[in-house]
N, C-alpha and C positions, 0 to 999 in steps of 0.2 A: 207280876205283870208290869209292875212301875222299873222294877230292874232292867226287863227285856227294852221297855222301851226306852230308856236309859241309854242302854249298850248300842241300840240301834243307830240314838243320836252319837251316841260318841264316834261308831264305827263310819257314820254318813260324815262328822263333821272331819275323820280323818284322813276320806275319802278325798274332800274337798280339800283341804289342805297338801296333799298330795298332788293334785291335779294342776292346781296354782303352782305349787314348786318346778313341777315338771314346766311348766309354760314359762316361769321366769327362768329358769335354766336355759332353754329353748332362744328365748329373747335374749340371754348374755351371749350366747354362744355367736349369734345367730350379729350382734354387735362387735362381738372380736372378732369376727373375717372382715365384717366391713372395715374395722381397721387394719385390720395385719394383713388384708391380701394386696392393697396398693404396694404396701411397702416391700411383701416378697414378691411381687409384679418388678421394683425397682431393682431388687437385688438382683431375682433372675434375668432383666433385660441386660445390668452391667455386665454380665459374663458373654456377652454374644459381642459379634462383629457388628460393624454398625450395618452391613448390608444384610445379614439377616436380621436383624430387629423391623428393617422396614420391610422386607417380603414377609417375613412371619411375626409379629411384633408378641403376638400370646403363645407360641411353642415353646417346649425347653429347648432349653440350649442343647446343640448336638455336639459341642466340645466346648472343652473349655482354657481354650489357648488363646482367646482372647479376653481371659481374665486376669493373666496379671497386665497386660499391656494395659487396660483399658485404666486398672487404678495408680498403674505408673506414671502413668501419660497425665490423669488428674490432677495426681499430687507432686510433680515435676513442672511438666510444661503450662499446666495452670495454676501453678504456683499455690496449691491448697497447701501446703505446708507452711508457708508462711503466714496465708489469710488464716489458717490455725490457730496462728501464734497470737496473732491479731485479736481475732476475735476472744481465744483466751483471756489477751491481757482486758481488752478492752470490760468484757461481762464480768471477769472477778476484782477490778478496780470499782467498778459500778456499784457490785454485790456488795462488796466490804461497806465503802461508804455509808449506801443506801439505808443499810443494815445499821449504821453505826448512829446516823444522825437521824435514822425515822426512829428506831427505840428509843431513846433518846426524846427524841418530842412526844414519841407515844405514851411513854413513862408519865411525862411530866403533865399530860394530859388527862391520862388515865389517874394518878394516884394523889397530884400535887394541887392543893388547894388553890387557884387562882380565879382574879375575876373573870377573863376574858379567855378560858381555857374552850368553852365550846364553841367560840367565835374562832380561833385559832383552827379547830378540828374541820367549821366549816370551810375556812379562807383554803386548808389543806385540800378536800374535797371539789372544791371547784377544778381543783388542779386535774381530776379524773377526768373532767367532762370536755376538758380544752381539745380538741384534734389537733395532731401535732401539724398535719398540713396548713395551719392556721398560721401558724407560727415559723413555719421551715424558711420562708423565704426572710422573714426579720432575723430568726435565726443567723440564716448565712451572712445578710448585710452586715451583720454587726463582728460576729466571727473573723469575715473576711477585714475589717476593720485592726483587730486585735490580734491578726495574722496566725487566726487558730485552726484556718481549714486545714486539710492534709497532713492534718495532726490527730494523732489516737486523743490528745488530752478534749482536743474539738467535739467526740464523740462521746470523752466518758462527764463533759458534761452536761449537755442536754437527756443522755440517757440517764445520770441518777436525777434529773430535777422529775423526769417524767413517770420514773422509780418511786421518788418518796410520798406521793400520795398514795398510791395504794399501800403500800409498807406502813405506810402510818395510820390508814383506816385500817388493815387488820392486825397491828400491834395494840393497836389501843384498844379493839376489843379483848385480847389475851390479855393484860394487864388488867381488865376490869375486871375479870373471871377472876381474877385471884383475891382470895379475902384480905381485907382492912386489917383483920388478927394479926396476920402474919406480919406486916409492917408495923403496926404498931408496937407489937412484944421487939420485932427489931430499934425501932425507936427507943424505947426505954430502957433497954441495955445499950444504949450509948452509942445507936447508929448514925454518921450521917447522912445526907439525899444522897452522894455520890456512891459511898458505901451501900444503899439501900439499896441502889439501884445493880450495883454490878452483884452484890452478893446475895439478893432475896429476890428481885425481878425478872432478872435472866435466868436465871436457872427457872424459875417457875413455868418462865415465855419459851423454852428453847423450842417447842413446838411449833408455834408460830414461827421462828426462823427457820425452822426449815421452810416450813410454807412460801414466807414470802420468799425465801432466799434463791428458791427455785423458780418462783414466778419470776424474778428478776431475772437470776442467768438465763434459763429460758428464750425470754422476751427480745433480752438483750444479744441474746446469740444469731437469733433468729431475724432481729431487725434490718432491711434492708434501705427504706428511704431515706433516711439520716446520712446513712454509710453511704450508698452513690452518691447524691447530692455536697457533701463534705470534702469526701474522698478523689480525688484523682490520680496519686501516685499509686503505682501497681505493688511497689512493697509494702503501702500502709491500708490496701483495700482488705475487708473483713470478706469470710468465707460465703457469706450468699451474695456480695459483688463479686467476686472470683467466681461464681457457678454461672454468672450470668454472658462470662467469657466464650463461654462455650458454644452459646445461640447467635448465628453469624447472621449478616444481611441476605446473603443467597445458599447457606446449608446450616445444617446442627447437625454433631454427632453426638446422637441421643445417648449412643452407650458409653460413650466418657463421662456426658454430663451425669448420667445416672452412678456412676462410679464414682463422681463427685457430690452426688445428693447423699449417697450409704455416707462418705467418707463425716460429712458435716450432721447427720443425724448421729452416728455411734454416741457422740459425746454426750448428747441429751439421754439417750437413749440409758445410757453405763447409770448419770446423775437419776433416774427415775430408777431402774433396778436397786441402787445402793439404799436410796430414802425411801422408797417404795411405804414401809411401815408407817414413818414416820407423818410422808404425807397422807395418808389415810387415817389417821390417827387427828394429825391437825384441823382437817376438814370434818372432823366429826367432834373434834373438842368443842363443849359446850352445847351438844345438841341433846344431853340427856344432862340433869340437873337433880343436885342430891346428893 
């Protein structure tokens, strides 16, 4: 009797776990359209003429000859090829940096004995809460001063100052994750902090840089008020001020700029396929312990 009822529970409680899985599948699924149909909304508008996108704006396309014009016309006459370059150089100068000098303080925060290392971590942390609007017009003042507007270098430094606080809130938690052991046996064989660090720290952290590395490029690819406001020469504008070319005082044509939105997503798009693991891995480092 105590077996049947036994089974019963098992077969109700596997019942129940079945039903939940079903619902949570349901809810993911039910999440990926919500994101992936804008963006095949975008793709399928960039193939159309611009006069059918506005009598039909949700049909498919009924040919597709004005698909390559429309991404010619983007990365030619609105000079996305360049703003490419740009924003390129701009988010992987940022990145490297960002990367080089938040590790670096995050190390020395995380593993190095000092008095004033969690007043440091605070003073870093403030930096999160600052709105860059706060700041964009003293910014410029002083830029225009030191004759660094309409300069890439104008851009790539406000965006690593506004880079290394978060990179160094979540480096210094990767570093803490790693055992004391492991530094210490490197110490007694004859380590030192510098050697400590590039040879038992980083490799332990490389998780985390992908993390932040991507939050960086990202951020920084994507950032636009820095870049108009900075920016006025047309060959040093980054890719979301060049998509802004497109929206005129009295027309837009939707299907170029849309041809120019696919052209500036790919790049994030390719960096999230590649790490894909990685960042799922980061964001879950340290949530099971053991």
């Amino acid at each position: 009797m105590q077996i049947d009822v036994d089974n019963s529970l098992t077969e109700k409680s596997k019942k129940q776990s079945r039903i939940i899985r079903i619902v949570i599948y349901v809810i993911l699924c039910f999440l990926v359209l919500v994101y992936i149909l804008p963006l095949l909304w975008i793709i399928m508008s960039a193939m159309k003429p611009n006069a059918d996108f506005k009598s039909s704006p949700w049909a498919l396309p009924s040919d597709f000859s004005s698909l390559a014009d429309n991404f010619i016309f983007a990365w030619t006459k609105g000079r996305l090829g360049r703003a490419t370059l740009n924003s390129f150089i701009v988010s992987t100068v940022t990145l490297i940096v960002s990367l080089i000098v938040g590790s670096m303080a995050a190390f020395s925060i995380a593993k190095l004995r000092w008095k004033y290392s969690k007043l440091v971590l605070t003073y870093f942390m403030i930096g999160m809460m600052i709105p860059i609007h706060c700041v964009l017009f003293s910014l410029y003042t002083q830029f225009a001063s030191w004759h660094l507007t309409d300069s890439l270098v104008g851009l790539i430094i406000p965006y690593t100052a506004f880079s290394l606080p978060i990179t160094i809130y979540i480096m210094t938690g990767f570093f803490e994750s790693i055992p004391n052991e492991l530094f210490e046996a490197a110490v007694i064989d004859g380590c030192s902090v510098p050697r400590l660090f590039v040879t038992v720290g980083l490799p332990m952290a490389k998780t985390g840089f992908m993390v932040t590395g991507l939050m960086s490029f990202v951020n920084n690819w994507n950032e636009l008020l820095f870049a108009m406001v900075f920016i006025s020469d047309d060959m040093k504008k980054t890719l979301p001020v060049s998509l802004t070319k497109f929206v005129g005082p009295h027309s837009t044509n939707y299907t170029q700029m849309f041809a120019g939105i696919v052209i500036a997503v790919i790049p994030t798009i390719i960096v999230y396929c590649i790490f894909a693991n990685q960042i799922v891995e980061g964001l879950t480092a340290g949530a099971v312990k053991g």
